[in-house]
LUMZALUM-934654 format. One record per residue (C-alpha): chain; x, y, z; residue in three letters; residue number from 0. Coordinates in steps of 0.1 Angstrom, whole numbers. Example, Ala and Ser with C-alpha at 12.3 -4.5 7.8 and 13.67 -1.06 7.14 Angstrom:
<rs>
<r chain="A" east="123" north="-45" up="78" resn="ala" resi="0"/>
<r chain="A" east="137" north="-11" up="71" resn="ser" resi="1"/>
</rs>
This chain:
<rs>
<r chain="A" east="807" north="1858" up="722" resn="unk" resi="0"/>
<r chain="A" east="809" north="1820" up="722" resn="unk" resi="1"/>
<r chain="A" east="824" north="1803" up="752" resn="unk" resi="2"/>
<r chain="A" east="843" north="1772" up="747" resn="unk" resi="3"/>
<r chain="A" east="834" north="1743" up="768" resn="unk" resi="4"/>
<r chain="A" east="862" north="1731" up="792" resn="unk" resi="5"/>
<r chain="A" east="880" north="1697" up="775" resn="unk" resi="6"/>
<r chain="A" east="862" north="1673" up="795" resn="unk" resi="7"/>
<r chain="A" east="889" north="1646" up="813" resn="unk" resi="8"/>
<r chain="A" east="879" north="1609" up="809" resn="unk" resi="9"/>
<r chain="A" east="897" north="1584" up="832" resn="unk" resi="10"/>
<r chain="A" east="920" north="1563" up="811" resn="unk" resi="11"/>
<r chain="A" east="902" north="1534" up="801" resn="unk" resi="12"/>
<r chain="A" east="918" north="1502" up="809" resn="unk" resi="13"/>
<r chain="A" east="906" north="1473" up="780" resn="unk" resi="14"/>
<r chain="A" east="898" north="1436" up="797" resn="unk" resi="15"/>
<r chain="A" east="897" north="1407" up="780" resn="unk" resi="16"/>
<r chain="A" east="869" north="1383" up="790" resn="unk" resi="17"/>
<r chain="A" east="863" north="1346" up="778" resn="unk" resi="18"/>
<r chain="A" east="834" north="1328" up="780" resn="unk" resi="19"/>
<r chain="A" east="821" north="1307" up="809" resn="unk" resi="20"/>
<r chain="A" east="792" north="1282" up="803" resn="unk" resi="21"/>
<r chain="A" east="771" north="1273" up="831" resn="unk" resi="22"/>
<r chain="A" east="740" north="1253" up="829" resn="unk" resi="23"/>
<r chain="A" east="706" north="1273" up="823" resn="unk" resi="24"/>
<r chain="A" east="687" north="1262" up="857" resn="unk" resi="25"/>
<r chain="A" east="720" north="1280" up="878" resn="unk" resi="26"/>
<r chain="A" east="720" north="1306" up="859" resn="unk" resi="27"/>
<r chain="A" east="682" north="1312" up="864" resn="unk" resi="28"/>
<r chain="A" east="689" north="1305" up="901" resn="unk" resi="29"/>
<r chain="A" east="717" north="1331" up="904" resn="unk" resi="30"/>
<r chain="A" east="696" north="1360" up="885" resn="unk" resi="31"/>
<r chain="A" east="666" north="1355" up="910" resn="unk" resi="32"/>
<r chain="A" east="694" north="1353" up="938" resn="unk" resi="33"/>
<r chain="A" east="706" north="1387" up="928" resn="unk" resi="34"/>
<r chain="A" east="671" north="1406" up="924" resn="unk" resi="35"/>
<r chain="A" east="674" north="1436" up="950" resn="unk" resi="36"/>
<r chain="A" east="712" north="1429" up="965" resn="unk" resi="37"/>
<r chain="A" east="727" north="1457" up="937" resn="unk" resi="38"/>
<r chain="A" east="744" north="1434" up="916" resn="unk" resi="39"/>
<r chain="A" east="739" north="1447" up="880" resn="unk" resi="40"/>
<r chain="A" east="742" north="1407" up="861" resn="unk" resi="41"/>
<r chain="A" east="749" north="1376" up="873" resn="unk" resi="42"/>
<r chain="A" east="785" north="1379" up="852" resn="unk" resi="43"/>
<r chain="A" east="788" north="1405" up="878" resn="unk" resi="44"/>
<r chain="A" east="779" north="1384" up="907" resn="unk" resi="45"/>
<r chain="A" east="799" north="1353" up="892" resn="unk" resi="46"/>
<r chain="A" east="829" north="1375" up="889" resn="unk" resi="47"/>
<r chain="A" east="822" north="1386" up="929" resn="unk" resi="48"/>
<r chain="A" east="823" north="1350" up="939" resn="unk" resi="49"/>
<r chain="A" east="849" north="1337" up="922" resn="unk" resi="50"/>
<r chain="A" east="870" north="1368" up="934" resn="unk" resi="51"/>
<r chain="A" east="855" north="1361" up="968" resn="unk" resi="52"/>
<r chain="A" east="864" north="1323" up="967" resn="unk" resi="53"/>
<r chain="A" east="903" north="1328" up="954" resn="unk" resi="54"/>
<r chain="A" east="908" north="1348" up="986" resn="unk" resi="55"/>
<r chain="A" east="888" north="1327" up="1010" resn="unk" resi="56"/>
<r chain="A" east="908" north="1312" up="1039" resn="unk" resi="57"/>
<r chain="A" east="909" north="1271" up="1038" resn="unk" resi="58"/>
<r chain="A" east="879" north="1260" up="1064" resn="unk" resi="59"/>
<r chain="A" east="860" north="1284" up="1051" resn="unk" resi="60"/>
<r chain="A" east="832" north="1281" up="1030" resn="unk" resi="61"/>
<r chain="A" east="815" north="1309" up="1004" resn="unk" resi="62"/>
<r chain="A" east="783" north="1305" up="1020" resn="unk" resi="63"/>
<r chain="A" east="796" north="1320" up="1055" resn="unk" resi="64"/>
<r chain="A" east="817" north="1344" up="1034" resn="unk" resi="65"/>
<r chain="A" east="783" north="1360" up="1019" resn="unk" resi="66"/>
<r chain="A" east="761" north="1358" up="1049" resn="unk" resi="67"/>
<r chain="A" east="787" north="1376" up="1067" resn="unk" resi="68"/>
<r chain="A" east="785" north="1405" up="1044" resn="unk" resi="69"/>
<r chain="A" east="751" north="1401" up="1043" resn="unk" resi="70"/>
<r chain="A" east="741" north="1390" up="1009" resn="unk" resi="71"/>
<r chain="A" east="722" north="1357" up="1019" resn="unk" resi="72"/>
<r chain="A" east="706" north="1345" up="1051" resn="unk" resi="73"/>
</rs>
């Protein structure tokens, strides 16, 4: 007697569209040794974290204070 295998359920999977952003290669480099250990997976990831970060921001406010409040920089 076979069992059948229960219909596994995938969450509905939502398609983004990306474009491109160009960035020169020395902040790039910067940003990927700036990510090592903090549990950001790319620095697209990270980009995408600050830019999300900095839309929301209050005016008077700087990124910088943003990050080192939640602890990604010193």
């Amino acid at each position: 007697m076979t069992r059948k295998q229960p219909k596994q359920r995938h969450a509905p999977q939502v398609k983004r569209d990306y474009v491109t952003l160009s960035v020169p290669r020395e902040l790039y480099e910067n940003a990927e040794t700036a990510i090592k250990g903090t549990g950001f997976r790319s620095v697209t990831e990270y980009a995408i974290f600050l830019i999300r970060e900095a839309l929301l921001m209050k005016p008077g406010k700087n990124v910088r204070d943003r990050l080192r409040a939640l602890g990604y920089v010193e």
